[in-house]
C-alpha positions in Angstrom: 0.0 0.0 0.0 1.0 3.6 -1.0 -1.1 6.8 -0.5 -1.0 8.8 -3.6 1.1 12.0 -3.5 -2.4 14.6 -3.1 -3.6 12.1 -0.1 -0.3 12.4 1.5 0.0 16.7 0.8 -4.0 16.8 2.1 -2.8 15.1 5.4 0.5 17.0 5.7 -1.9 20.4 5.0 -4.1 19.2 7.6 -1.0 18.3 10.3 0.8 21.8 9.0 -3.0 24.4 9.7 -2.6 23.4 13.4 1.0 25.3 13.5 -0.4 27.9 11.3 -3.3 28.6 13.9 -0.7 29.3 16.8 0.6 32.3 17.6 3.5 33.8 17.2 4.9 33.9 20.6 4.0 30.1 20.9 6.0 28.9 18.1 8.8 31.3 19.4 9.3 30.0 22.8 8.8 26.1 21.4 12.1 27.1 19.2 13.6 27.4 22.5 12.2 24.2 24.3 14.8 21.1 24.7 13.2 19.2 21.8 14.6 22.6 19.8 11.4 23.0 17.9 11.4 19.4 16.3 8.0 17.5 16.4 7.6 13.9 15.1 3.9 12.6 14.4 3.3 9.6 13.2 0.0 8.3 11.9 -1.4 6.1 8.9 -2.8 7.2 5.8 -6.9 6.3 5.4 -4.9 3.1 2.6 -3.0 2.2 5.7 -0.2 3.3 4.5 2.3 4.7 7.9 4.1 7.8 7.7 6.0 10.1 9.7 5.8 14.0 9.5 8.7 15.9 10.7 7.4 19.5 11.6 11.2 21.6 12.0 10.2 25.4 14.1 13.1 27.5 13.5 14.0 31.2 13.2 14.0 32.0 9.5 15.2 36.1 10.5 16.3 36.2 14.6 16.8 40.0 14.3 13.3 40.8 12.8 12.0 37.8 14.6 11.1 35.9 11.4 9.6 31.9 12.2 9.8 29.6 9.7 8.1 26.1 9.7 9.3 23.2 7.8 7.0 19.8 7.4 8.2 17.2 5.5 6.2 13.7 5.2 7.5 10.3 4.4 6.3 7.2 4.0 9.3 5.5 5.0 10.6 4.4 1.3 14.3 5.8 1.6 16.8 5.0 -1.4 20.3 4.5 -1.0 22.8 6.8 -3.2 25.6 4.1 -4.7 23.4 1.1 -3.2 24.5 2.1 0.6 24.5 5.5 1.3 21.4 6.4 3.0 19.2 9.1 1.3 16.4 10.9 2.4 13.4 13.0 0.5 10.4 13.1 1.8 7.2 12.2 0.2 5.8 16.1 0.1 6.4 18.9 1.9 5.6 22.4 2.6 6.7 24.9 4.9 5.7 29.2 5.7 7.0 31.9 7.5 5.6 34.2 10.4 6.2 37.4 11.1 5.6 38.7 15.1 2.1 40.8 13.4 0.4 37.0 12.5 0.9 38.0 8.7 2.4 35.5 6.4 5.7 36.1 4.8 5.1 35.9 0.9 1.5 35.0 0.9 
């Protein structure tokens, strides 16, 4: 079983809104918590297929106190560069910034 790519971005949308929804002094201080702004989820695709979303919190612009988000989803299906060398690319991904008024960088 694989999820097609638009299941798997839908699901990775749905996972990303909840970060979009925070404010911006939440995501700020969880860039400073011990896990350093890295959550893991892991859930299954409505095909059963698992994956794993990496959501990375980090500071796109300290000075002007830019935040961007990273999510990346993967179903696990890694190839290997030269038949050993681990590689990694996640199934879809999608990422935004936040500036400290709530607006959007770029949107």
């Amino acid at each position: 079983m694989t999820a097609d790519r638009d299941t798997l971005a839908a699901i990775l949308k749905e996972h990303l809104a909840s970060y979009r929804n925070m404010p911006h002094h939440e995501l700020a201080a969880r860039i400073e918590s011990p896990n350093h702004g890295l959550d893991v989820i892991e859930g299954a695709a409505p095909d059963g297929t698992p994956y794993t979303i990496e959501m990375n919190i980090l500071w796109d612009d300290r000075t002007k106190r830019h935040i961007r988000v990273i999510a990346d989803l993967s179903t696990g299906t890694r190839g290997c560069l030269l038949g050993f060398i681990p590689a990694f690319s996640p199934d879809v991904s999608d990422e935004f910034i936040l500036v400290p008024d709530g607006m959007f960088l770029g949107e």
